[in-house]
N, C-alpha and C positions, 0 to 999 in steps of 0.2 A: 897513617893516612891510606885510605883504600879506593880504586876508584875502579870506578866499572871498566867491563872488558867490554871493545866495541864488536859492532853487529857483524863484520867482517874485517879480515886481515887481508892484507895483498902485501906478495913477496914479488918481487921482481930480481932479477939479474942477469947474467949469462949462462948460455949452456951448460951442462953440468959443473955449475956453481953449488950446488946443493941444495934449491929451491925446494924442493919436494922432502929432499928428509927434515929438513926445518920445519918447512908444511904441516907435514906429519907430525911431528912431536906436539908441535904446537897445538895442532887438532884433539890430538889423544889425549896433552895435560888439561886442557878448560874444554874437555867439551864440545869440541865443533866439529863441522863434517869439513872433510879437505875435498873440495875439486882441483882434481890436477888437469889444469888449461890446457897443459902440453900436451896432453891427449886428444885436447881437437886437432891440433895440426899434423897428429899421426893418423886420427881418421881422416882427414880430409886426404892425404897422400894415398893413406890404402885406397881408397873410394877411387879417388882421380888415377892411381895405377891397375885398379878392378878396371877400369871406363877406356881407357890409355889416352885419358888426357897429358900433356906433357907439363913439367914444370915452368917452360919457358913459353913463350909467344902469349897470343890473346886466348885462349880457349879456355884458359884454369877460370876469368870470371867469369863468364858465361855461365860454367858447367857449375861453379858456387850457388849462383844464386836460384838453382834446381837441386841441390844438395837437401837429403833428407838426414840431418843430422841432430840427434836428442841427446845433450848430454844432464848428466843427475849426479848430483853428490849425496851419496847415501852411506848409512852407519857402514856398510863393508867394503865404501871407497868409490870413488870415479867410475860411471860408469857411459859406456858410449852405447850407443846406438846409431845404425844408418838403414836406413828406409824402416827400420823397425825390427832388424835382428841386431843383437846383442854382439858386438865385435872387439869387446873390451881385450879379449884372452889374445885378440889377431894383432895389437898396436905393436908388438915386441916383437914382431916377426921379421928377419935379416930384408925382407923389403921395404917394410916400412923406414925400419933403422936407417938404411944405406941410402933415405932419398928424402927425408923427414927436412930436412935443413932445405934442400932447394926449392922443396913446397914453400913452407914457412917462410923462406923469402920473399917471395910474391906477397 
């Protein structure tokens, strides 16, 4: 018995739980493109630490819903954009790392 593969997968879990290398394989054995999600919330931390919005108090929504953020899942992977330059290489940078999680919380 064979049944079709659906139009999208979604993984969920905890922090590196391994969400993205499952992603990935899964991507690369049938065919799909992977958007890695967790990559919005590292743009949004760079962007908001570019701006010095804080993670805490009211200003993080505010400053969202002025957010110029384009993300694309494409054959060479997740890509981000904010106001229109290409910031995908800048999510792995020790600032976004080290402040990634108290964005996300909000």
């Amino acid at each position: 018995m064979t049944c079709a593969l659906p139009n999208q997968i979604a993984i969920d879990g905890p922090a590196a739980s391994g969400k993205t290398t499952v992603g990935m394989a899964i991507a690369t054995k049938y065919g799909y493109l992977f958007l890695d999600t967790g990559l919005m919330y590292r743009a949004v931390t760079l962007a908001a630490i570019k701006q010095g919005v804080p993670a805490k108090g009211r200003a993080l929504g505010p400053f969202m819903k002025t957010l110029d953020l384009d993300v694309r899942a494409t054959s060479d992977g997740t890509q981000i954009r904010l106001a229109g330059e290409d910031v995908t290489s800048r999510l792995s940078h020790p600032d976004v790392e080290h402040n990634v999680s108290r964005y996300a919380a909000v």
